[in-house]
Phi, psi and omega in degrees: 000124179290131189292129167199174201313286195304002168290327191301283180337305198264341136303324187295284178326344195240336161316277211291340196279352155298300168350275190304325180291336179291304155336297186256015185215304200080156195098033170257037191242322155334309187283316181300282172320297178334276193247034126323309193289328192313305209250041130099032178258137172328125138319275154006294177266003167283312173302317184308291203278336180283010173263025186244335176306288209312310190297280217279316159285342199286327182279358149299315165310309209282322179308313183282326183311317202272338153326292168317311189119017196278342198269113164245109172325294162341280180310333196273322201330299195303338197258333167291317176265008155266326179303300203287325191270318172296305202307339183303286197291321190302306164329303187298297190319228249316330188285311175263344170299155165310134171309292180002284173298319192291347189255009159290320186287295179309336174287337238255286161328318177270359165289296166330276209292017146318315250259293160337307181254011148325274178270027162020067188306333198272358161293346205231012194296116160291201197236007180239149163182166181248002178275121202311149184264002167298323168297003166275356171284359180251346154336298210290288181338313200275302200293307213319314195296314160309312205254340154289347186271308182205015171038291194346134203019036166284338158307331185270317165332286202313325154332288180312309207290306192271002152313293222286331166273343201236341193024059189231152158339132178285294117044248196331302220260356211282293201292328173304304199307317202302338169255353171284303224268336173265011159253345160285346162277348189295332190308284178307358211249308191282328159290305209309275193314331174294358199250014178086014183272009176236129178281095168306290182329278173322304190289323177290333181260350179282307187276354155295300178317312183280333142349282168321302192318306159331303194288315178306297177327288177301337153338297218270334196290325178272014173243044178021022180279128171312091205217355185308299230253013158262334171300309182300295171308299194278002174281311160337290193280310157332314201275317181304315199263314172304319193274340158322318175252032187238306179297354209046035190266349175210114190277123190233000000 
């Protein structure tokens, strides 16, 4: 793709409106990937140049979190070097499949999370379970592994996982999720680039949009306007036209 201001502009703008979605929802990685793929950059490299957004809000996040005091390193480690180790094997897999195959898992990962950002699951965790809470390091290891293979919505994964074991406030666990998934990607990020799979020019005006978008996000979230359920409607309709062009059942 020939670069030019008005390529900047217009990533930066589809950067920020990821932002704000991260912000008041999560999944704005949904908006980034879609349509990277929409307007014809390989998958492969739309999966790559969208870990330099993520890698950059996310140390931004991680940076304020720890500013507050919300953040304990300690506490997080163990659960951060099981994510960086699926993220690890989740990256090579991604580095070797077939594009072919790989935009079949993806339509396939955007079916689901049709589903996913329907019905909003990570709403609906109860507070009782029997499973021992030692099995969330291999929980946690599979998103890790997810989110080095295709991130897209893993944070709202990782959410449901540590909810659903830690039983603690989304509040409490936002700065735990925000530093696992941005250092397993930063992980992935580094492979991306090693395997020649990242468009800097994109990935850089994408993530200067979702920065700003942050800032905008949190605006919008203390001025308690109600924008979810638009968020929601046009994430839908996105993700429909991505598994459309991802199966090839719709030429865009």
């Amino acid at each position: 793709m020939e670069f030019s201001l008005i390529n900047h502009f217009l990533f930066i703008t589809i950067g920020l409106v990821a932002g704000i979605i991260n912000i008041l929802s999560g999944s704005g990685s949904i908006l980034t990937l879609g349509i990277m793929s929409l307007m014809g950059i390989p998958v492969d490299i739309a999966n790559g140049t969208n870990r330099i957004g993520i890698v950059l809000f996310g140390l931004s996040g991680v940076y304020q979190f720890n500013q507050k005091g919300s953040l304990n390193f300690k506490s997080s480690l163990p659960l951060v070097i099981v994510a960086i180790i699926g993220s690890f094997f989740g990256a090579l897999t991604a580095l070797k499949i077939s594009k072919d195959g790989f935009e079949f898992i993806l339509g396939l990962i955007f079916f689901i999370l049709f589903f996913v950002v329907w019905l909003k699951p990570e709403q609906k965790i109860v507070d009782k379970f029997t499973l021992p809470k030692s099995i969330i390091y291999l929980f946690v290891c599979l998103v890790g592994f997810y989110a080095g293979f295709i991130q897209v919505g893993a944070g709202v994964i990782l959410l449901i996982v540590l909810k659903f074991f830690l039983q603690k406030n989304y509040s409490a666990l936002n700065p735990l999720k925000l530093i696992v998934i941005t250092l397993a990607n930063i992980l992935a990020l580094i492979l991306f680039t090693n395997g020649g799979l990242i468009n800097w020019e994109i990935g850089i005006s994408l993530a200067l949009g979702q920065i700003i978008g942050s800032y905008y996000g949190v605006k919008i979230n203390e001025s308690n306007l109600n924008v979810n359920s638009i968020i929601q409607i046009s994430l839908l309709f996105l993700i429909t036209l991505s598994v459309l062009k991802y199966w090839n059942i719709l030429s865009l």
